[in-house]
C-alpha positions in Angstrom: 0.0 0.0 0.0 1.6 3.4 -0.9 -0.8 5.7 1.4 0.6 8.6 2.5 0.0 12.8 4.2 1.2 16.0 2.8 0.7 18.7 4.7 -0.4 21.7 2.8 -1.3 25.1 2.9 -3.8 26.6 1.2 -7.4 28.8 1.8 -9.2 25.6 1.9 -6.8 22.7 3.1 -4.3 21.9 5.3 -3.9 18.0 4.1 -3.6 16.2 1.3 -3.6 12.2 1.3 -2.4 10.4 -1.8 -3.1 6.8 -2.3 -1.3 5.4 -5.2 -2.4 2.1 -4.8 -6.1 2.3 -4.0 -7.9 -1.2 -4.2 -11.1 -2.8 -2.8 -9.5 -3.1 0.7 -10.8 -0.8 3.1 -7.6 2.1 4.0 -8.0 4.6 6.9 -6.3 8.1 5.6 -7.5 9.5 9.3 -8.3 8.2 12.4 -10.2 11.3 13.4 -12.4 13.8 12.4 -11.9 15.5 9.1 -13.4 17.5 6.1 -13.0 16.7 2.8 -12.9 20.1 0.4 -11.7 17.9 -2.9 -11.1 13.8 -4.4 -9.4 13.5 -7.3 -10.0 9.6 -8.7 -7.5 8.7 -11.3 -8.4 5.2 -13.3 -6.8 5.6 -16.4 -5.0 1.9 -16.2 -8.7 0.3 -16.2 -11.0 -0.4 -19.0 -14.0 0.0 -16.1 -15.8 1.9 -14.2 -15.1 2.3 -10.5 -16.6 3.5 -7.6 -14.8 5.1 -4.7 -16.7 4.2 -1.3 -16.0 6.5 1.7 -17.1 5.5 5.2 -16.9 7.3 8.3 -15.7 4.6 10.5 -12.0 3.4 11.4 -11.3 0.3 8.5 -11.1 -2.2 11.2 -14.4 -1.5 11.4 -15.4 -1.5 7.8 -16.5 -4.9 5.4 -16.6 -3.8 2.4 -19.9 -4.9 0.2 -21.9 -5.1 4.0 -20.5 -1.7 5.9 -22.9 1.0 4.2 -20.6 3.5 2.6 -21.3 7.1 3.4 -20.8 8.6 -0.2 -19.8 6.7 -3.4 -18.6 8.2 -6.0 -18.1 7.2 -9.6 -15.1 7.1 -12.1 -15.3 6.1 -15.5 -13.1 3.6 -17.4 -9.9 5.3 -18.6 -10.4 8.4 -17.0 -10.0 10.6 -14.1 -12.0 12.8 -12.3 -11.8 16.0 -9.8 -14.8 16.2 -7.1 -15.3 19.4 -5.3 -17.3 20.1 -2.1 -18.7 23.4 -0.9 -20.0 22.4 1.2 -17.2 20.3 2.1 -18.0 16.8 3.5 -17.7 16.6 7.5 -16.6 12.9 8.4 -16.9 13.2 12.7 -15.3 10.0 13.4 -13.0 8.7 10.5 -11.9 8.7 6.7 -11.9 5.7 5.4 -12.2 4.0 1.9 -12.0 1.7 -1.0 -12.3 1.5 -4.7 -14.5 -1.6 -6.2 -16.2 -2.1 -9.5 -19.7 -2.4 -8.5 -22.2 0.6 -7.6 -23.6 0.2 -4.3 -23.2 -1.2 -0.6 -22.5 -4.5 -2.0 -19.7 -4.4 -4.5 -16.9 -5.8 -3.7 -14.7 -6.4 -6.9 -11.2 -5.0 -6.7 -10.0 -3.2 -9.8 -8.2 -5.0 -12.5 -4.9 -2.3 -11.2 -5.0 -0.3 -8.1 -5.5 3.4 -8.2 -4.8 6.5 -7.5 -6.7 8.4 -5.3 -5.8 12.2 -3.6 -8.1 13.6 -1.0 -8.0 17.3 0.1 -8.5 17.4 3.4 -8.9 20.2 6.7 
């Protein structure tokens, strides 16, 4: 797993987490609470769509295709995309997450390659 913090400084962040290797098992970028101001989802190495679940639990306590993801957010094949929040998303106990192939609580296919995923966080 290459997960890792930058601290930043900018009018709307302080953080940003990088994932380079973003698969269907459940990573914790922060044990505590946190806001998320921007996701940037890259999945140009896959030929399908994926879908980035976020939880707002610790990953020990996530399953992934039972634990109900908080927000899930799609990325089409061979692309990436840039999500913005204003309002930014207010996780009060956690960031967690994991990238699968099916929409929903229940998917639970890992990509074809893992992905990069880059969270802006306060």
């Amino acid at each position: 797993m290459a997960t890792y913090k930058t601290t930043i400084s900018s009018a709307v962040s302080s953080a940003r987490w990088t994932d380079t290797a973003a698969s269907s098992t459940a990573v914790e970028a922060s044990s505590s609470s946190i806001h998320i101001h921007q996701i940037r989802i890259v999945n140009t190495a896959n030929t399908t769509k994926l879908y980035l679940k976020i939880y707002n639990v610790a990953a020990s306590s996530v399953t992934v295709g039972t634990t109900s993801p908080d927000v899930i957010l799609p990325v089409e094949a061979s692309s990436s995309v840039e999500y913005d929040f204003d309002p930014r998303i207010e996780l009060a106990t956690a960031l967690s997450y994991a990238v699968v192939t099916g929409a929903g609580t229940a998917g639970t296919t890992a990509p074809g390659t893992a992905i990069t995923v880059v969270f802006l966080t306060s």
